[in-house]
Backbone as CSV, one residue per row, in Angstrom:
resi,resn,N_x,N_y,N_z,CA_x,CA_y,CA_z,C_x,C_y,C_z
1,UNK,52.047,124.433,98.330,53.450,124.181,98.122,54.217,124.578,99.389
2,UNK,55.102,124.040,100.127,55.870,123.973,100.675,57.060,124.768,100.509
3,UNK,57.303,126.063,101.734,58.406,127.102,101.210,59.403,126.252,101.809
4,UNK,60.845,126.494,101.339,61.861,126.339,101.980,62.797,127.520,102.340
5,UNK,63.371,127.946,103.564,63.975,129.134,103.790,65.701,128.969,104.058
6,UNK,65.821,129.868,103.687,67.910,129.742,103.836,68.171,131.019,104.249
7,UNK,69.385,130.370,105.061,70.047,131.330,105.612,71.707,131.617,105.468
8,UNK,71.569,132.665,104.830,73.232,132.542,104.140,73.630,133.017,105.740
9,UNK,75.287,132.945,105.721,76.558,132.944,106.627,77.378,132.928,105.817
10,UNK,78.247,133.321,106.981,79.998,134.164,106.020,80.593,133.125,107.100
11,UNK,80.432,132.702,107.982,81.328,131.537,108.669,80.617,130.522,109.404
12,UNK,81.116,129.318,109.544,80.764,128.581,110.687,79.943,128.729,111.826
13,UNK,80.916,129.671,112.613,80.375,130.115,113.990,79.077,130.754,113.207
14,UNK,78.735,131.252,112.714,77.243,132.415,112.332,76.380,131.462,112.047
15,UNK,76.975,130.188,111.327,75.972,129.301,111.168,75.565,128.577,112.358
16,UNK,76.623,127.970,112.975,76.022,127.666,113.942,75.371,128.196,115.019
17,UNK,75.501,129.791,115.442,74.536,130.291,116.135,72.920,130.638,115.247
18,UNK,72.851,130.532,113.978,72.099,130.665,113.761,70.955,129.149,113.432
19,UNK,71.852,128.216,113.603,70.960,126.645,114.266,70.516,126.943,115.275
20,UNK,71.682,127.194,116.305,70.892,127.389,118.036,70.212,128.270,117.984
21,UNK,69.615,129.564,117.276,68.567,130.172,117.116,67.274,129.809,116.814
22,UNK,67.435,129.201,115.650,66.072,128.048,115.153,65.700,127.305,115.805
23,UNK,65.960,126.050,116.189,66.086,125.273,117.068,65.403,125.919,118.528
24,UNK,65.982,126.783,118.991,65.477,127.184,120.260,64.033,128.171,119.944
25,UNK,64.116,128.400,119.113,62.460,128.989,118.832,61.853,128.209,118.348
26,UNK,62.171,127.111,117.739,61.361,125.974,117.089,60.536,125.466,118.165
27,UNK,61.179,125.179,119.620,60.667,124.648,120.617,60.808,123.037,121.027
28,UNK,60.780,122.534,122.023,61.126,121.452,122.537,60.104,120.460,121.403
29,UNK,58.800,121.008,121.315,57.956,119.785,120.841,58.849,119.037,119.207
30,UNK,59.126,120.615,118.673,59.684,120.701,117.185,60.924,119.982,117.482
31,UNK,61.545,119.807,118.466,63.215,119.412,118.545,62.752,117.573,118.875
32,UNK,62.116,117.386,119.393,61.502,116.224,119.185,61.043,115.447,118.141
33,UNK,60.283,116.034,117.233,59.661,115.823,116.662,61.169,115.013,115.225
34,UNK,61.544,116.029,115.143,63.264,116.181,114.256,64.103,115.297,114.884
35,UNK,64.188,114.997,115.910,64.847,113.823,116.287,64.057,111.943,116.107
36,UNK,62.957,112.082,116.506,62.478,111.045,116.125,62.242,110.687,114.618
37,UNK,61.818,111.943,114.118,62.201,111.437,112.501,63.596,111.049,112.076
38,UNK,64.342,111.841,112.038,66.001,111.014,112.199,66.123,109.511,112.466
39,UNK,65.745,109.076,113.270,65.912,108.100,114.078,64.566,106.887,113.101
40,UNK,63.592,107.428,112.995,62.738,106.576,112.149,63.474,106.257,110.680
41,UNK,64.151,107.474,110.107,64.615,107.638,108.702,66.241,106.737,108.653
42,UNK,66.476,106.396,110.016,67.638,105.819,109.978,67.566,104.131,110.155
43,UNK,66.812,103.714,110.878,66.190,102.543,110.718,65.328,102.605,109.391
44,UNK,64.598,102.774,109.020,64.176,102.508,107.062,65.386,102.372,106.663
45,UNK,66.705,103.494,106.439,67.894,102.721,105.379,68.761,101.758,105.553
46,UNK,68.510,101.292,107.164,69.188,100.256,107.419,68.443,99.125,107.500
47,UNK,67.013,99.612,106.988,66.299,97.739,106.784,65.450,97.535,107.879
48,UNK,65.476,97.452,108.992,65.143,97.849,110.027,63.764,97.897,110.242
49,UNK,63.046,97.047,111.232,61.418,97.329,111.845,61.482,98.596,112.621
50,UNK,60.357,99.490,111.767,60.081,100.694,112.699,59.117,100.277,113.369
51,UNK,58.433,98.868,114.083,57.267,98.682,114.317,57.256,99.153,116.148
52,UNK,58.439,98.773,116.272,58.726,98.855,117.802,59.583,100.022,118.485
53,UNK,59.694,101.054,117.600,59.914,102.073,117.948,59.276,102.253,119.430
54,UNK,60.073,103.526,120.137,60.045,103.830,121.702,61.334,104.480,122.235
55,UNK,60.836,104.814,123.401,61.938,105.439,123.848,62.779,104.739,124.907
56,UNK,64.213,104.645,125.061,64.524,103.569,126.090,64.700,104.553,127.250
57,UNK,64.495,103.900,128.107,64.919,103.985,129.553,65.804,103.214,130.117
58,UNK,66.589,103.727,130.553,67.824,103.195,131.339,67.527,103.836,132.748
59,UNK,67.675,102.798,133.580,67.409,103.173,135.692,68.697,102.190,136.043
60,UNK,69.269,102.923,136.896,70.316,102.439,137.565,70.674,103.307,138.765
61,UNK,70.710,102.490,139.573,70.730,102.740,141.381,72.166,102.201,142.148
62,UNK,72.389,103.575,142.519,73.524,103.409,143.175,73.474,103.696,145.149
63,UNK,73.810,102.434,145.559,73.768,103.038,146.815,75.147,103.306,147.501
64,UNK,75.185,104.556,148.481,76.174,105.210,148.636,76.026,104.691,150.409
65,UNK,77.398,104.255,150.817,77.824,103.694,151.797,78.847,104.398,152.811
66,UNK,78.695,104.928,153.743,79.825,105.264,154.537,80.417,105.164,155.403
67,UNK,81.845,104.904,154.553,83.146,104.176,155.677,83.215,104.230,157.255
């Protein structure tokens, strides 16, 4: 069975430092991992082929000229 853990707070701010706590001990792989599910779970309710999932890349080159 699967635990689930909570974390009470008395305000906002406590909560939210206590995301950026998790999160940053969770580790980059885990913060990944939570974002691509998001992103998979958001395409399923919008209907959406998860077949072609990926990551985009955007490259754009600027050349700098002087007067």
């Amino acid at each position: 069975m699967k635990r689930i853990w909570v974390h009470k707070t008395r305000s906002y701010q406590q909560a939210e430092a206590a995301d950026r706590r998790f999160w940053r001990r969770a580790g980059a792989a885990a913060r990944f991992e939570a974002a691509w599910l998001m992103v998979s779970d958001y395409l399923k309710m919008r209907g959406k082929s998860r077949g072609q999932l990926r990551l985009r890349r955007s490259i754009q080159h600027v050349k700098y000229t002087q007067n």
